[in-house]
C-alpha positions as CSV (number, residue, x, y, z in Angstrom):
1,X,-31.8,34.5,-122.1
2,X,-33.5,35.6,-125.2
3,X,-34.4,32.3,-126.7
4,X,-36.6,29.2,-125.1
5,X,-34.6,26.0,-124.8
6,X,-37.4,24.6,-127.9
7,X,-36.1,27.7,-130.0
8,X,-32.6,26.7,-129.6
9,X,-33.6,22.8,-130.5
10,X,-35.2,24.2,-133.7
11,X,-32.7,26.5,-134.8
12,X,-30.1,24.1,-134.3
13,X,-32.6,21.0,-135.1
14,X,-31.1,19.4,-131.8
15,X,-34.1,17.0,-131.7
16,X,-33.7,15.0,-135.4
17,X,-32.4,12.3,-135.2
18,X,-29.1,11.2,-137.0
19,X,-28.3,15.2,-137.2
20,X,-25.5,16.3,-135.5
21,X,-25.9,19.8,-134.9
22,X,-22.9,22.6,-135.2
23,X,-22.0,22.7,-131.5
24,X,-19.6,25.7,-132.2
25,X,-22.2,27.8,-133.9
26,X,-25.0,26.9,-130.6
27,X,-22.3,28.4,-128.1
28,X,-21.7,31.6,-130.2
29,X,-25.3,31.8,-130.1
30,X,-25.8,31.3,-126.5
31,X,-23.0,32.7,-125.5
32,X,-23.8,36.2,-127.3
33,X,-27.5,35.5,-126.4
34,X,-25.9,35.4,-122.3
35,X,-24.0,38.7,-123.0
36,X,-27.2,40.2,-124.5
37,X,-28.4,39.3,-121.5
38,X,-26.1,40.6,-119.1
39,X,-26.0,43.8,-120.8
40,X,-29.7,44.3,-120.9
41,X,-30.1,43.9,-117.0
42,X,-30.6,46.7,-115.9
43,X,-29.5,46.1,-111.9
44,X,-25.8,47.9,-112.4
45,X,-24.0,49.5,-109.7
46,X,-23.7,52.9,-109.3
47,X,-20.3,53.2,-108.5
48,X,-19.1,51.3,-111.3
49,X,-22.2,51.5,-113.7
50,X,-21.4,47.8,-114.4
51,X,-23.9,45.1,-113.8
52,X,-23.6,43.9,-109.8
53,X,-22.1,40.5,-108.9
54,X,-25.4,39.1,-107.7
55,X,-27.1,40.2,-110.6
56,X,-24.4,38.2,-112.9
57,X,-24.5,35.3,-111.0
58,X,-28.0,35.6,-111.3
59,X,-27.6,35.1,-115.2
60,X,-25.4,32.4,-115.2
61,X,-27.9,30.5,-113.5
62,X,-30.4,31.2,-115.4
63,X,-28.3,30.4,-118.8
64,X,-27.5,27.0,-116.9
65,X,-31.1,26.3,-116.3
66,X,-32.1,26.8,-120.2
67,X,-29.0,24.8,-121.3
68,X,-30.2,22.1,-118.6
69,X,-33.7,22.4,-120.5
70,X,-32.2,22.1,-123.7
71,X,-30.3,18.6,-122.8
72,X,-33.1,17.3,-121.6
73,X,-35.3,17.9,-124.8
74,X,-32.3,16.3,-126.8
75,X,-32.6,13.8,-124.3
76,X,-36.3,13.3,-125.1
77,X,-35.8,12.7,-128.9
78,X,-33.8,10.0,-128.3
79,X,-30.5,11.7,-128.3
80,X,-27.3,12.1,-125.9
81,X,-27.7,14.7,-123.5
82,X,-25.8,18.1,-124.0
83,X,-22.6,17.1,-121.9
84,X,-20.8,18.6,-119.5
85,X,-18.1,19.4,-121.6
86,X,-19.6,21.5,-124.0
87,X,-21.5,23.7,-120.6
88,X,-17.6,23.8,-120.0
89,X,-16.9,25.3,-123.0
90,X,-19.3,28.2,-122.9
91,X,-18.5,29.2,-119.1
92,X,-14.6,29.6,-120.0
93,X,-15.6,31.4,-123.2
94,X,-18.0,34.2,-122.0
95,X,-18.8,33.6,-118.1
96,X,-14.9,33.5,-116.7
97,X,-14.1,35.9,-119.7
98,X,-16.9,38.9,-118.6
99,X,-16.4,38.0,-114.6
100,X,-12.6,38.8,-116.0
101,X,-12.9,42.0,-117.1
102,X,-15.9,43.4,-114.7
103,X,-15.4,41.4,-111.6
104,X,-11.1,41.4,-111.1
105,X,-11.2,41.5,-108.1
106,X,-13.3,37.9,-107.4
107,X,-11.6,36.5,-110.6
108,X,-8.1,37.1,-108.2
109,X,-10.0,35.7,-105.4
110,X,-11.1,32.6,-107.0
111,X,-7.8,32.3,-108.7
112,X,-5.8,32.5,-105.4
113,X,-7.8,29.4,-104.3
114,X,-7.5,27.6,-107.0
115,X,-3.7,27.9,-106.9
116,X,-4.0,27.1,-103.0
117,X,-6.1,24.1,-103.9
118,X,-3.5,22.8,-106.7
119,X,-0.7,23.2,-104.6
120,X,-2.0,21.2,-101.6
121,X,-3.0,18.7,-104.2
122,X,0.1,18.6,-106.2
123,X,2.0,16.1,-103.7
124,X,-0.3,13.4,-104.2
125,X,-0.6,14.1,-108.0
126,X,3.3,13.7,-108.2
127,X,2.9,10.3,-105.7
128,X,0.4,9.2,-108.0
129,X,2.1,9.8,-111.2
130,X,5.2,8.0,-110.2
131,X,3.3,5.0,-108.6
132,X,1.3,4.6,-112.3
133,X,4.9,5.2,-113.7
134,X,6.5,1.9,-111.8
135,X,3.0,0.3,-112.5
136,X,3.5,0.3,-116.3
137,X,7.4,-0.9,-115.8
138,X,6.6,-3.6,-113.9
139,X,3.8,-4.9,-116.1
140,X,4.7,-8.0,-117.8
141,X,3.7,-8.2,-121.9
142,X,2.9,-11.6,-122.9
143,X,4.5,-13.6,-125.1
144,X,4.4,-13.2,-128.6
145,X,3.2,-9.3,-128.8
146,X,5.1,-6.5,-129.1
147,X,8.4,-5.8,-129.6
């Protein structure tokens, strides 16, 4: 990554308090700051003269450690944390979109299992949704509210 998690605090002045800083513009700036990154890495393959797998997964951690170093400083001044959620954000936006179009072949694979997990999964989530279902019809409202 090009910038230092305190160069990202200042340019998005993530440590003043009672500032909320423009989330969307931060992950267009990492996230262009992570393909920067990727493209400037200079371990490619020579069969496909795209960067290798290692080597990308390699950059994803070290993008997750500066955004870990980043929440933590927020953290410091006295502010929320980054959360999870907006991490989220940025690896469907530019990690699962580049592992997409240079790595098919593991985006299938991880796809495949994700479908296998869902399915073995979606029993219960049907039980469960039906149990909750003949929860809230059995609920008694007291008297006096609602309709």
């Amino acid at each position: 990554m090009k910038l230092s998690a305190i160069e990202y605090c200042e340019m998005f002045r993530m440590d003043q308090p009672r500032y909320n800083f423009n989330r969307k513009a931060f992950i267009n700036k990492f996230g262009l700051d992570f393909l920067n990154s990727c493209r400037s890495n200079s371990n490619i393959n020579p069969n496909t003269g795209y960067l290798r797998y290692k080597a990308f997964r390699l950059e994803v951690s070290a993008a997750q450690k500066v955004f870990k170093e980043i929440s933590e400083l927020v953290e410091k001044s006295g502010k929320h944390p980054l959360s999870n959620g907006l991490w989220n954000v940025f690896y469907v936006t530019y990690v699962i979109e580049i592992r997409k179009t240079l790595f098919k072949d593991i985006q299938d694979k991880i796809d495949y299992k994700k479908k296998i997990i869902e399915s073995r999964w979606a029993p219960l989530a049907e039980l469960r949704d039906k149990l909750k279902s003949d929860e809230d019809k059995t609920k008694i409202k007291p008297k006096g509210k609602g309709k």
